[in-house]
C-alpha positions as semicolon CSV with decimal commas, in nm:
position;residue;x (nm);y (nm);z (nm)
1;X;-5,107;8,786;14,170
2;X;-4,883;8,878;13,880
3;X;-4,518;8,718;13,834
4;X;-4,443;9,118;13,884
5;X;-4,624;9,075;14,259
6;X;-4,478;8,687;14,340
7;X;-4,130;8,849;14,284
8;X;-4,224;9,200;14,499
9;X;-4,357;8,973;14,793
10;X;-4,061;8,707;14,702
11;X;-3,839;9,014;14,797
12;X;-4,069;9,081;15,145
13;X;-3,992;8,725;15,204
14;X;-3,652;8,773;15,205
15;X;-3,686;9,038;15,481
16;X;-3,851;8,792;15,706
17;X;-3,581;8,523;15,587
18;X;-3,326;8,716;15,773
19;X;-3,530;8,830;16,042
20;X;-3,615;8,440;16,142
21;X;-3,212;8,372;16,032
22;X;-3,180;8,624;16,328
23;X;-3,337;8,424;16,585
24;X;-3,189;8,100;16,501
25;X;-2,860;8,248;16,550
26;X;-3,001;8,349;16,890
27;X;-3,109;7,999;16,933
28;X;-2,769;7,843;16,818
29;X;-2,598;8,066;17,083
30;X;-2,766;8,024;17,361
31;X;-2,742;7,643;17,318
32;X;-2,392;7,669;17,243
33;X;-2,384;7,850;17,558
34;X;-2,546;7,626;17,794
35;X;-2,367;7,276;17,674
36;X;-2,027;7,506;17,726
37;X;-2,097;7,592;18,112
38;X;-2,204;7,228;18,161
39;X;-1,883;7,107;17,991
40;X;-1,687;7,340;18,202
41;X;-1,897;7,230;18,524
42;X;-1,954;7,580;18,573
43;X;-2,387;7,557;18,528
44;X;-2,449;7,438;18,915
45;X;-2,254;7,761;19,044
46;X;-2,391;8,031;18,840
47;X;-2,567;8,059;18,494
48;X;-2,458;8,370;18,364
49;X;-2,115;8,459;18,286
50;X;-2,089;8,773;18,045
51;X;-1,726;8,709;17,982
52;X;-1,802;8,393;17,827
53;X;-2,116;8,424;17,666
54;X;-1,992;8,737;17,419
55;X;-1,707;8,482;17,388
56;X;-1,980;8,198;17,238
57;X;-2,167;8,495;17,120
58;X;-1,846;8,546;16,905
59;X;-1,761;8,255;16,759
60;X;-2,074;8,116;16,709
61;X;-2,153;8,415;16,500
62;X;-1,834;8,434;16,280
63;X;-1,826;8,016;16,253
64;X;-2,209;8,117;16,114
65;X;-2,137;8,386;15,883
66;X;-1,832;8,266;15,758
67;X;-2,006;7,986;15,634
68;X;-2,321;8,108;15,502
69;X;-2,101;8,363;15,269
70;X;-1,903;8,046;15,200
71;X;-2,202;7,859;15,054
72;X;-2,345;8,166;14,917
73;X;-1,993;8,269;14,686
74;X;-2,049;7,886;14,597
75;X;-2,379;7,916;14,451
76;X;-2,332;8,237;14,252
77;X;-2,302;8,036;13,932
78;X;-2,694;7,967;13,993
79;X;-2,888;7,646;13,935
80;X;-2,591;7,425;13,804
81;X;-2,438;7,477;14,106
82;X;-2,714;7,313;14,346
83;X;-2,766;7,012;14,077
84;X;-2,424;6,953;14,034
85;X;-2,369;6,919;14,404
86;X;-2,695;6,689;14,472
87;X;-2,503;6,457;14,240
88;X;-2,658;6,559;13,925
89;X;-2,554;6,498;13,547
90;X;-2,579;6,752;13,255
91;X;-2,820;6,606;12,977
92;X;-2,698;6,653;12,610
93;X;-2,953;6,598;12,408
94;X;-2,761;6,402;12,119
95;X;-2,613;6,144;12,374
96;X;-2,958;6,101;12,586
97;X;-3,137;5,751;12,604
98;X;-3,514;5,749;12,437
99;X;-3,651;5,897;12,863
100;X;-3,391;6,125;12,917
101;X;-3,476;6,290;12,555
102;X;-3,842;6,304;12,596
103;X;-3,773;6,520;12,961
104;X;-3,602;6,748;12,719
105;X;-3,857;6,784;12,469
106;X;-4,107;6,863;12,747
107;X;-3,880;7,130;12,881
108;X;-3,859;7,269;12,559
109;X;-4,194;7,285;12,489
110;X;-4,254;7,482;12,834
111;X;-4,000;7,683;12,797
112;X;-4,081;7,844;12,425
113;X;-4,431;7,806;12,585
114;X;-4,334;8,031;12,892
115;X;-4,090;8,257;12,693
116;X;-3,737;8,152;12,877
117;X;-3,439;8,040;12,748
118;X;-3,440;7,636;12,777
119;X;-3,311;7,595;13,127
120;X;-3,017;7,331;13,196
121;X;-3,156;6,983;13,270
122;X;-2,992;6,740;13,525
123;X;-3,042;6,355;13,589
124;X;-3,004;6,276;13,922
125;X;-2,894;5,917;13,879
126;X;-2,849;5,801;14,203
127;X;-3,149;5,870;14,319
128;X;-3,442;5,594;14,294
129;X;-3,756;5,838;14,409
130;X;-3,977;5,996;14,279
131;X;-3,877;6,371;14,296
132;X;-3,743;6,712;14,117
133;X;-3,647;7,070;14,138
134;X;-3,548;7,424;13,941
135;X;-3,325;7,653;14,098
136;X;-3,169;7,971;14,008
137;X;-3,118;8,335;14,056
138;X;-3,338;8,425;13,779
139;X;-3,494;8,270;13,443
140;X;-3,221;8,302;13,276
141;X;-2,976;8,068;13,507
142;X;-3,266;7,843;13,555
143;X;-3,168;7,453;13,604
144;X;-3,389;7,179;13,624
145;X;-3,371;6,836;13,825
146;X;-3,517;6,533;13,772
147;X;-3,438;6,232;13,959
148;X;-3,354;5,876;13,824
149;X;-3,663;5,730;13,991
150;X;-3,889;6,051;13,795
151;X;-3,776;5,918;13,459
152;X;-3,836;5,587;13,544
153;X;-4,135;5,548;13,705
154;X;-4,332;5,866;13,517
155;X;-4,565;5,848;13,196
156;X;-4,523;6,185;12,969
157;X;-4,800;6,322;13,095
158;X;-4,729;6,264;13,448
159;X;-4,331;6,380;13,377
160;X;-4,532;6,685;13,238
161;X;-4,710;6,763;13,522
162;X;-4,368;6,740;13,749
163;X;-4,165;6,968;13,494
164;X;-4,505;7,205;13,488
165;X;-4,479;7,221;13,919
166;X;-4,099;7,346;13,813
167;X;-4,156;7,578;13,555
168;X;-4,401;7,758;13,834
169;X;-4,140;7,813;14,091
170;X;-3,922;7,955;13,832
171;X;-4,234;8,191;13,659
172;X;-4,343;8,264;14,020
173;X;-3,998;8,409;14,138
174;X;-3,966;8,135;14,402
175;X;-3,572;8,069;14,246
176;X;-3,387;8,307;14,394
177;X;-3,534;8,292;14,731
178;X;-3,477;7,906;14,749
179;X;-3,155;7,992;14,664
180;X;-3,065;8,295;14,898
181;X;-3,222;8,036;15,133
182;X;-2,960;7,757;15,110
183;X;-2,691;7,975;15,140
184;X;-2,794;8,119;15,457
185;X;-2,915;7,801;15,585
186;X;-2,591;7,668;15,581
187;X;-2,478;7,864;15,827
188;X;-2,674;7,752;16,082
189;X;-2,666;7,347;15,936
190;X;-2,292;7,396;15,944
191;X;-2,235;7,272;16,302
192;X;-2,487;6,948;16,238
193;X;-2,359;6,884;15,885
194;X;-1,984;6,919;16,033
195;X;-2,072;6,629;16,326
196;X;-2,290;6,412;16,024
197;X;-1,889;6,445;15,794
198;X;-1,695;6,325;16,109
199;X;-1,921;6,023;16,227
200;X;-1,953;5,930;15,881
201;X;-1,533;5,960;15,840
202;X;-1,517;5,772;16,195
203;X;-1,717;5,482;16,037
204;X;-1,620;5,480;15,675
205;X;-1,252;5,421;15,784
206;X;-1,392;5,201;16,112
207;X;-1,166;5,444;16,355
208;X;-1,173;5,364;16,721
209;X;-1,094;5,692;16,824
210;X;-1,354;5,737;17,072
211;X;-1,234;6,119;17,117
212;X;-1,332;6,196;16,789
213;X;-1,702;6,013;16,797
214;X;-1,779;6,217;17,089
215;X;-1,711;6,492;16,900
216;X;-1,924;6,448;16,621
217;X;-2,161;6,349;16,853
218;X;-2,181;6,676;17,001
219;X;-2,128;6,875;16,734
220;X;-2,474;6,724;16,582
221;X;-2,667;6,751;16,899
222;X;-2,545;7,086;16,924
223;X;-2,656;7,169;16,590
224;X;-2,976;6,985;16,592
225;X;-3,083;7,310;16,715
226;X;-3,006;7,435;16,365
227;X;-3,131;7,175;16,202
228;X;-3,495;7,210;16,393
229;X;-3,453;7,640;16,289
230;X;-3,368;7,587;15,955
231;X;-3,616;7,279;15,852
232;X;-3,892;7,582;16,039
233;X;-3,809;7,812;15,837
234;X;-3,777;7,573;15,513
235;X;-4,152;7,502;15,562
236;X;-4,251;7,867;15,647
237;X;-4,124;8,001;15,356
238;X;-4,225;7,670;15,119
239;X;-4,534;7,466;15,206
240;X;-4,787;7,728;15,066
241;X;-4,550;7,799;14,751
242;X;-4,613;7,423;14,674
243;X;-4,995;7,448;14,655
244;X;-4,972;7,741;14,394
245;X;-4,682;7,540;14,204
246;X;-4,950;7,228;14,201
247;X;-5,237;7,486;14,073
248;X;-5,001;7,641;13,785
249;X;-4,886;7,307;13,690
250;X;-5,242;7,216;13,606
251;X;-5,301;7,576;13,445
252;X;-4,987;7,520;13,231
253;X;-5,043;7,108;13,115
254;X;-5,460;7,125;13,139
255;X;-5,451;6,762;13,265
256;X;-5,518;6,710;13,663
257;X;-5,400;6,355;13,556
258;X;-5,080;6,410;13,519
259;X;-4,951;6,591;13,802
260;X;-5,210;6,441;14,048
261;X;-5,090;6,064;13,917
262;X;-4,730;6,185;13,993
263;X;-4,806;6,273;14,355
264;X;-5,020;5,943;14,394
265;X;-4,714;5,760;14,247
266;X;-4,510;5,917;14,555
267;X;-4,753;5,767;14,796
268;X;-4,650;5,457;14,696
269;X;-4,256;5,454;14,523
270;X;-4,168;5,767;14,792
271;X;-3,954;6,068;14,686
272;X;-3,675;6,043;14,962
273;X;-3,316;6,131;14,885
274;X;-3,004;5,958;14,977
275;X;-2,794;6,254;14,879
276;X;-2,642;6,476;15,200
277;X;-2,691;6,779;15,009
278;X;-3,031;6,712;15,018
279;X;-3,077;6,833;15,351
280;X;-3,033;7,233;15,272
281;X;-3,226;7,186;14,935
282;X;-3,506;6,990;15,075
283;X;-3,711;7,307;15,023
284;X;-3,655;7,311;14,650
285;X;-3,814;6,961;14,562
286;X;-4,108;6,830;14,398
287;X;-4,208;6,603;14,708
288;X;-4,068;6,554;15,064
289;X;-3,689;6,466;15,030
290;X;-3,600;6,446;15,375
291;X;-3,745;6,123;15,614
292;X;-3,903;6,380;15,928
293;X;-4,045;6,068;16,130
294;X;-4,257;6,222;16,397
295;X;-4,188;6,595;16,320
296;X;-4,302;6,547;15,979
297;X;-4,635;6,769;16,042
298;X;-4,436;7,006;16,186
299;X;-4,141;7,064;15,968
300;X;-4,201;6,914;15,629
301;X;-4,109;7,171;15,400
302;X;-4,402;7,020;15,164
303;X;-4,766;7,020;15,273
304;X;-4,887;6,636;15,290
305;X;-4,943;6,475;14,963
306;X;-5,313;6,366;15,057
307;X;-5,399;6,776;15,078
308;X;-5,216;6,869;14,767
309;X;-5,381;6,563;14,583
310;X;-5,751;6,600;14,678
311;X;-5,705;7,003;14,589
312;X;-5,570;6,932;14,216
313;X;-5,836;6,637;14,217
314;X;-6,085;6,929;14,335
315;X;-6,002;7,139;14,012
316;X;-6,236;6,959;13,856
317;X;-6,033;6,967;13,505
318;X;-6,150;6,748;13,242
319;X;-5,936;6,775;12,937
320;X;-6,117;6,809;12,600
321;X;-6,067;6,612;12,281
322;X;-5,867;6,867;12,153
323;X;-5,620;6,857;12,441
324;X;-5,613;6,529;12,432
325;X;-5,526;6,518;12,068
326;X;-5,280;6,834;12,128
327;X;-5,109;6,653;12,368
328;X;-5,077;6,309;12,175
329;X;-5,045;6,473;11,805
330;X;-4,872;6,805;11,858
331;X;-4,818;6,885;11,488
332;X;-5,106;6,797;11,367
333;X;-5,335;7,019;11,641
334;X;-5,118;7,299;11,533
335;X;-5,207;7,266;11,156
336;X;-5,466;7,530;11,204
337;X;-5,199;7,799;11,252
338;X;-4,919;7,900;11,021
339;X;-4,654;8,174;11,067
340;X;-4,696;8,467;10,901
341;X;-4,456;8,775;10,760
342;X;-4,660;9,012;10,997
343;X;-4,855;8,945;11,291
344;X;-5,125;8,988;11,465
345;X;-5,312;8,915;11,741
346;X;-5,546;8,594;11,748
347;X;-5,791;8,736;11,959
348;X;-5,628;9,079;12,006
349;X;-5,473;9,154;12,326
350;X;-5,550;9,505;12,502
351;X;-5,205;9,669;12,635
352;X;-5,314;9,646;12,962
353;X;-5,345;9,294;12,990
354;X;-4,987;9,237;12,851
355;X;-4,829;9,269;13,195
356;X;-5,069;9,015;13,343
357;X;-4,944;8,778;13,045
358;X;-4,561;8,784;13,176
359;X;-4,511;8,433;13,355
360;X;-4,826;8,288;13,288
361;X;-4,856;8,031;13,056
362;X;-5,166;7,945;12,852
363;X;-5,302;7,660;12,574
364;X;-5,235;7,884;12,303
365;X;-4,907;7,970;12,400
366;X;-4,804;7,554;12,422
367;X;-4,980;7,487;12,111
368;X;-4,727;7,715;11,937
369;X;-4,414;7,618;12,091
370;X;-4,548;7,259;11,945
371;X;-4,586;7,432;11,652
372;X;-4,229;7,576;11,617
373;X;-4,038;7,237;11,722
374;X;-4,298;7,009;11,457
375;X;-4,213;7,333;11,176
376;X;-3,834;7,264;11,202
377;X;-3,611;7,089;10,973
378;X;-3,466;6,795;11,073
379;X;-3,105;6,929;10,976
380;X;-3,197;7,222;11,214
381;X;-3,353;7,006;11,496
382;X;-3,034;6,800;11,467
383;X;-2,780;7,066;11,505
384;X;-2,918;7,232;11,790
385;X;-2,831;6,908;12,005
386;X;-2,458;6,946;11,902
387;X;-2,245;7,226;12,057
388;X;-2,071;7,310;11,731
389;X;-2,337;7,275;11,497
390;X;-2,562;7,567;11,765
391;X;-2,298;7,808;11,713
392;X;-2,306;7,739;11,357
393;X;-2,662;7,796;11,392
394;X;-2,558;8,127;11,526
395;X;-2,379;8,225;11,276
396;X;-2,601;8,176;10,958
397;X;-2,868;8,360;11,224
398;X;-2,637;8,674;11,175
399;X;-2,545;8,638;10,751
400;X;-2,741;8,893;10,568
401;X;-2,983;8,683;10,379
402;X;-3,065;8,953;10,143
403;X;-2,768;9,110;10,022
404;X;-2,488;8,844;9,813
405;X;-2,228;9,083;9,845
406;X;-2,232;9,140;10,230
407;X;-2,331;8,764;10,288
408;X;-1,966;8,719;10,122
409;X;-1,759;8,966;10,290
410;X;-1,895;8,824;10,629
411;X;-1,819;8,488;10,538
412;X;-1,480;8,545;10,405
413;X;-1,378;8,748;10,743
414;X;-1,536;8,406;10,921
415;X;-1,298;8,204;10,695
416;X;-1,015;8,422;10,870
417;X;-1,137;8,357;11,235
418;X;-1,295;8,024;11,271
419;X;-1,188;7,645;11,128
420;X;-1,310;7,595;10,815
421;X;-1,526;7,312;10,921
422;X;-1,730;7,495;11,127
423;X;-1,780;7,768;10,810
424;X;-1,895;7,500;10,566
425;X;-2,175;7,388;10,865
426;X;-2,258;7,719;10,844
427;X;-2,328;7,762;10,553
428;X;-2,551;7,459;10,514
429;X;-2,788;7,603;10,736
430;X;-2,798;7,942;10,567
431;X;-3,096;7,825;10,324
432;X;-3,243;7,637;10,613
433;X;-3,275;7,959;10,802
434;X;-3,368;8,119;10,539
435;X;-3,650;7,945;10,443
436;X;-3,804;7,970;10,768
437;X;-4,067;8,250;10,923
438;X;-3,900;8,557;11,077
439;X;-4,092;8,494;11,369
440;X;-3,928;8,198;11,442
441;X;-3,517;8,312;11,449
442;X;-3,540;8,403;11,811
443;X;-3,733;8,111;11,965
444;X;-3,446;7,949;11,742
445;X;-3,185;8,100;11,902
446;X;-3,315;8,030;12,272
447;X;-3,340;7,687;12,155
448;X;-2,951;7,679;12,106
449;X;-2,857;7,821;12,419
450;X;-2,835;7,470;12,577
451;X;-2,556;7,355;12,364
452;X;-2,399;7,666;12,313
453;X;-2,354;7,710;12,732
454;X;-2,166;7,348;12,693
455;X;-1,895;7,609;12,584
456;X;-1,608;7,716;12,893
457;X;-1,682;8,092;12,983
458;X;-1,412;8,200;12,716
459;X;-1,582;7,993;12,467
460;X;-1,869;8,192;12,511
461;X;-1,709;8,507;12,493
462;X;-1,582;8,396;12,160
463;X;-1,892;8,330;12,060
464;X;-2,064;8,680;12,100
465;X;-1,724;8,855;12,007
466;X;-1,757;8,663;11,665
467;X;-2,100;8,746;11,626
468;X;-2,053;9,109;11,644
469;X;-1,756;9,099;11,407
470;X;-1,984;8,963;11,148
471;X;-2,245;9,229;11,257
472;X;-1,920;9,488;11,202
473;X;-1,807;9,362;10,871
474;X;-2,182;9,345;10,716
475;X;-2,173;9,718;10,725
476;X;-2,464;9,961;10,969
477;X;-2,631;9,745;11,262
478;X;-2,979;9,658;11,156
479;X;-3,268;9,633;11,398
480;X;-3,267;9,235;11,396
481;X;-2,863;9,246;11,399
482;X;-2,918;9,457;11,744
483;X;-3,196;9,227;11,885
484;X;-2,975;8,915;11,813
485;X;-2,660;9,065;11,977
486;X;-2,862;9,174;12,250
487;X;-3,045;8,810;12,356
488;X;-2,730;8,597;12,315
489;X;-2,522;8,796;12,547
490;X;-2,768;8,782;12,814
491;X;-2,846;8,427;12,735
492;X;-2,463;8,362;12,739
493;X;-2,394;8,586;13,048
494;X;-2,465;8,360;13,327
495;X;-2,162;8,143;13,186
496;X;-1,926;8,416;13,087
497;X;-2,018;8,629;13,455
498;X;-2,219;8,421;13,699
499;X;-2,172;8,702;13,940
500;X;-2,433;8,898;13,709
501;X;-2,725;8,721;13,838
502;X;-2,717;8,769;14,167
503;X;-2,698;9,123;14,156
504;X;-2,996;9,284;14,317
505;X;-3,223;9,579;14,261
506;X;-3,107;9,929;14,268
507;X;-3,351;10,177;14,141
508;X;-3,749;10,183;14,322
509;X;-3,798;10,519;14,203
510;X;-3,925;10,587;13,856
511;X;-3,732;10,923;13,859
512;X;-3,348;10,725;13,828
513;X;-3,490;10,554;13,586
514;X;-3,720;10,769;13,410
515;X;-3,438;10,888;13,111
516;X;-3,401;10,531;13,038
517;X;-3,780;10,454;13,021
518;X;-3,782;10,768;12,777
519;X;-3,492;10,650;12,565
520;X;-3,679;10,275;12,539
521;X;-3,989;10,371;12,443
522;X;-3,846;10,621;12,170
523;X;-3,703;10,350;11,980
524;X;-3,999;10,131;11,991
525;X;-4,207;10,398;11,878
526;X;-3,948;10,473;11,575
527;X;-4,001;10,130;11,505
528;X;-4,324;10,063;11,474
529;X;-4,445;10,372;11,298
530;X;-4,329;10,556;10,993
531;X;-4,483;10,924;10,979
532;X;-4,388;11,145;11,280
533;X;-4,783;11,183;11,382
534;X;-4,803;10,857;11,429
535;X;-4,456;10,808;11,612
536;X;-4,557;11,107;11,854
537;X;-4,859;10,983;11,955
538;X;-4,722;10,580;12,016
539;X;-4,457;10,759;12,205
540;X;-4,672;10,970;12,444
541;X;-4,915;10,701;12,456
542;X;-4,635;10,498;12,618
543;X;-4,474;10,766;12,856
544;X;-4,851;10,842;12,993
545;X;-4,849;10,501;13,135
546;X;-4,527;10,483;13,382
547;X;-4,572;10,593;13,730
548;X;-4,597;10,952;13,848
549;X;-4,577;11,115;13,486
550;X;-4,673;11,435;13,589
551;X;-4,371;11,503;13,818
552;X;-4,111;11,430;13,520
553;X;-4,032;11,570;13,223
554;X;-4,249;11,461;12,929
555;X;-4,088;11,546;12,611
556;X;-4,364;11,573;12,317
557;X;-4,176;11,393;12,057
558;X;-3,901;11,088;12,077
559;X;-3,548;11,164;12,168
560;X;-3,324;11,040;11,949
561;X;-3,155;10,713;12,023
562;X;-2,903;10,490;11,884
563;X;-2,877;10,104;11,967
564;X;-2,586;10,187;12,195
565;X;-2,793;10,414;12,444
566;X;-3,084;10,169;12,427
567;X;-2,854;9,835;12,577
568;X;-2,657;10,104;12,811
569;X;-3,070;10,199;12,933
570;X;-3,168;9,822;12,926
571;X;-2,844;9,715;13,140
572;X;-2,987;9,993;13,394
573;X;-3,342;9,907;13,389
574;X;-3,230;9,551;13,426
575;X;-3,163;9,637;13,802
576;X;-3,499;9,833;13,879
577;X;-3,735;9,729;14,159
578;X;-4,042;9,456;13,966
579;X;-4,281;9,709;14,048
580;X;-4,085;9,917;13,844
581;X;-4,031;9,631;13,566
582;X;-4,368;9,579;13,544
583;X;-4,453;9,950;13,520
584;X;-4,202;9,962;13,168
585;X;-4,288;9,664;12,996
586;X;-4,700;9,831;13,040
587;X;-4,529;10,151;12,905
588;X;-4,332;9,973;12,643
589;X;-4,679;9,739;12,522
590;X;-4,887;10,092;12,466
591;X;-4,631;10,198;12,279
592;X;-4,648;9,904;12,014
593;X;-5,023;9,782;12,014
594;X;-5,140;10,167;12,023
595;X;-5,273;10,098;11,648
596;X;-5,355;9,703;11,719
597;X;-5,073;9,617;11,447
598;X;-4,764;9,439;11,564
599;X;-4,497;9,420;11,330
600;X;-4,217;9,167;11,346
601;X;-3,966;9,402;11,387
602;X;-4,217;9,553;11,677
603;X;-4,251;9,223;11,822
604;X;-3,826;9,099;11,788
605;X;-3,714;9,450;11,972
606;X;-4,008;9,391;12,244
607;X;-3,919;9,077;12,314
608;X;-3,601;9,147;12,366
609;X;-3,657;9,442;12,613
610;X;-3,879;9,210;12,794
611;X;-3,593;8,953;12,790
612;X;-3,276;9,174;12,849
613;X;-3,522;9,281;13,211
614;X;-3,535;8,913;13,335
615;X;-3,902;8,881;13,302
616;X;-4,100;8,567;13,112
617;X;-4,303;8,661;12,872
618;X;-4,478;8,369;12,652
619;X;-4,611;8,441;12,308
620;X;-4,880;8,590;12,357
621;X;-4,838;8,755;11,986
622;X;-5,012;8,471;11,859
623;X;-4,980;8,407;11,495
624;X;-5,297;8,445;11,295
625;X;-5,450;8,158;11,093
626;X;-5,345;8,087;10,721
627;X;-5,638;8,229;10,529
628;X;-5,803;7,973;10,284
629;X;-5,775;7,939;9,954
């Protein structure tokens, strides 16, 4: 399956989420309902009282609901939220210890590699096994977890294989229904979790209130009946997620070393959790986190490690000696490729075959994210660890680098608005930025998006509202000006409105969508092409692809557009059904490969579309080799 297909049956999932949520509740009830007639000595006379039972009935639910939406409100901010309450601790790359820097070098590697922004990275320090996780609402909230024990006890290529397992679940759409999971799983913990607080209160503080140990007693017998429901329907919805997470992992790192040496190192160190927030997020990890004793067959929300290491071992992957020197030497196995003013395709990709590309990750596509990070300059690789120094970055990203006179104007108006400190940094990496490839300003801004979200919500804000005063003062909005506005506000959104990736899907017909679609692939067909032949027939060969053309209009030619109508159509197709997605972005790659010539300016508004919709999509524009002289 496609990522467009894991996130179509991730949403089919859901359905059956809340159907088996359902019966729990039944479950919870009836329990609930029993333990009160025996309490009230009521059970030996008759079982059935209706009066009481829609009492139970009642409360139970509400108690329930009230604190799934609870948990759910809670988590809206996405994966930080779920790290930060397992105990976890931001990384910053310029204050991280020789381990903790090469975990973020991997998951920048992977995530250039994969075509994401660089997800937040977490440390769990308390925690001595051997496991971690990624959670979020969508690619663009991602966070990942590693614990103590991980960066301890793993080699690189091992650590690799771990962060490889992660990068799955986020590229297979597994996120957002681990998340929607824990929310509604705390509902029916709550009553177990509740009696775990107060014994724990009872002993911490050595009270001999026997009252209130009887209580908490109860309350986690009672809701061991929620516990058994929800750790069912944790390995239901997980244990055969895990096996495809294993198999990606080894697609992604091409070393069944690695990952299957992780797992074996679990065998022996373990991958338990101490944390009590472990217990609704058990589904999310690497490895078991929970202890199951005798249910562990039953309700492990991981198959056993034995299975999942004798089916990587089964692979049968032996990595090459130019894997082996790619993985050891990344810049100098990337020497045979070189960024170019226009590109190309290495071996060229049909259009079709560009949807099956989103979320998958390939050789090629690691080799050049190795390729980027070894290309930088130091100054650059340096500033994008420090939060001020990114959104200098950010701002030399948006000077005109071809016209003195505007490049002046924008920098005296930045003089007016920001500390002058922060306008000489910026300027230092103006001929840094300039000297590189055009290709690589966007994996360069994705790159700062860790240090820039370091920034409060308003901080944010300030960012974007700077950048498009420079875009303002440096006269009409050029293509690149557009694309760059465009990424860092969706980048930047999940801090400035973490409500904005929860939202769910509106439109699964192509016919609320279908102006949109039109509007899109006008532009890209404007860009790409410069005599009106040529832009009619990239534009019609893109419109003949979306779903059930012949019921809609099909205008001959491209509508005219301006860069306003194209986010307000993005922001709408944003919330389409992936069937849909998937269905746009096929419509949107006709359109530019129709005469098997990508330009960059082809490639950065792509890109971009493909970003702005929430879907992965690695390079698979590979740059072509540097001819020889």
């Amino acid at each position: 399956m496609n990522f467009f297909e894991n996130q179509d049956r991730a949403r089919q999932n859901t359905q059956q989420l809340i159907g088996l949520f359902v019966l729990s509740i039944v479950a919870i009830v009836g329990a609930i309902y029993i333990a009160t007639l025996f309490f009230l000595r009521m059970a030996p006379r008759i079982w059935w009282h209706p009066q009481l039972f829609l009492c139970v009935a009642g409360v139970t639910t509400a108690v329930i609901a009230l604190a799934s939406f609870y948990k759910i409100a809670c988590l809206r901010e996405g994966g930080s939220a779920i790290a930060i309450e397992l105990g976890g601790r931001l990384l910053i790359s310029d204050i991280a210890n020789p381990n903790e820097q090469q975990l973020l070098n991997i998951v920048e590697e992977m995530a250039i590699a994969s075509g994401i922004s660089v997800p937040f990275v977490y440390v769990l320090d308390s925690e001595l096994g051997i496991n971690a996780f990624a959670a979020g609402f969508t690619p663009n909230d991602a966070a990942i977890g590693v614990t103590r024990g991980c960066l301890e006890q793993l080699n690189r290529d091992e650590l690799q294989g771990v962060i490889g397992h992660e990068f799955s679940h986020i590229l297979n759409g597994d996120m957002r229904l681990n998340l929607r999971l824990v929310g509604l799983l705390h509902g029916i913990l709550f009553l177990y979790l509740t009696g775990v607080f107060i014994l724990r209160f009872r002993s911490s503080y050595r009270s001999e209130n026997k009252g209130l140990w009887a209580f908490g007693l109860a309350l986690m017998l009672i809701g061991g009946v929620g516990l058994f429901c929800g750790r069912l329907i944790k390995a239901a919805v997980s244990r055969q997620r895990e096996f495809l997470a294993d198999a990606s992992a080894v697609q992604f790192t091409r070393n069944t070393d690695g990952i299957a040496g992780a797992l074996e190192k679990i065998e022996r160190i373990g991958s338990g959790l101490y944390s009590p927030a472990a217990e609704a997020a058990s589904h999310m990890f690497f490895g078991n986190a929970l202890q199951l004793s005798f249910w562990e067959d039953m309700l492990a929300t991981h198959p056993p490690l034995s299975d999942r290491i004798r089916r990587i071992r089964g692979l049968n992957y032996k990595p090459s000696g130019t894997d082996i020197q790619r993985r050891s030497y990344p810049h100098e196995s990337a020497m045979g490729f070189a960024l170019s003013s226009a590109f190309t395709t290495g071996a060229p990709v049909a259009p079709e075959k560009v949807v099956n590309q989103v979320g998958r990750v390939a050789p090629e596509h690691f080799t050049y994210a190795q390729k980027i990070l070894a290309d930088l300059p130091e100054t650059l690789r340096l500033g994008l660890q420090r939060q001020q120094s990114a959104i200098a970055i950010v701002y030399a990203l948006t000077l005109n680098d071809t016209n003195s006179p505007v490049r002046d104007r924008q920098l005296e108006w930045l003089r007016e608005v920001q500390p002058a400190e922060l306008v000489e940094e910026t300027l230092l990496f103006v001929d840094e930025i300039a000297s590189l490839d055009s290709g690589m300003r966007l994996p360069l801004v994705d790159l700062a998006i860790p240090a820039l979200r370091q920034s409060s919500p308003s901080e944010c804000q300030q960012i974007c509202k700077c950048v498009k005063g420079l875009i303002k003062v440096g006269g009409d909005l050029s293509l690149w000006e557009f694309v760059l506005q465009l990424v860092l506000w969706h980048r930047l959104e999940p801090c400035i409105h973490p409500e904005s990736s929860s939202k769910a899907e509106q439109f699964d017909n192509i016919q609320e969508i279908w102006s949109d679609c039109i509007l899109v692939l006008s532009a890209l067909a404007k860009v790409g092409q410069s005599q009106p032949d040529a832009i009619a027939y990239a534009f019609r060969s893109g419109v003949f692809r979306l779903p059930k053309v012949g019921q809609q209009e099909q205008p001959e030619t491209p509508i005219a557009c301006n860069f306003a109508g194209i986010q307000k159509s993005l922001n709408r197709l944003r919330l389409a059904s992936p069937k849909l997605k998937q269905a746009t972005i096929d419509a949107c790659a006709h359109t530019v490969m129709v005469d098997n010539q990508v330009t960059p300016q082809e490639a950065d508004l792509l890109r971009a579309i493909v970003i702005t919709l929430d879907c992965p999509m690695p390079p698979f524009l590979i740059p072509r080799k540097r001819s020889q002289k």
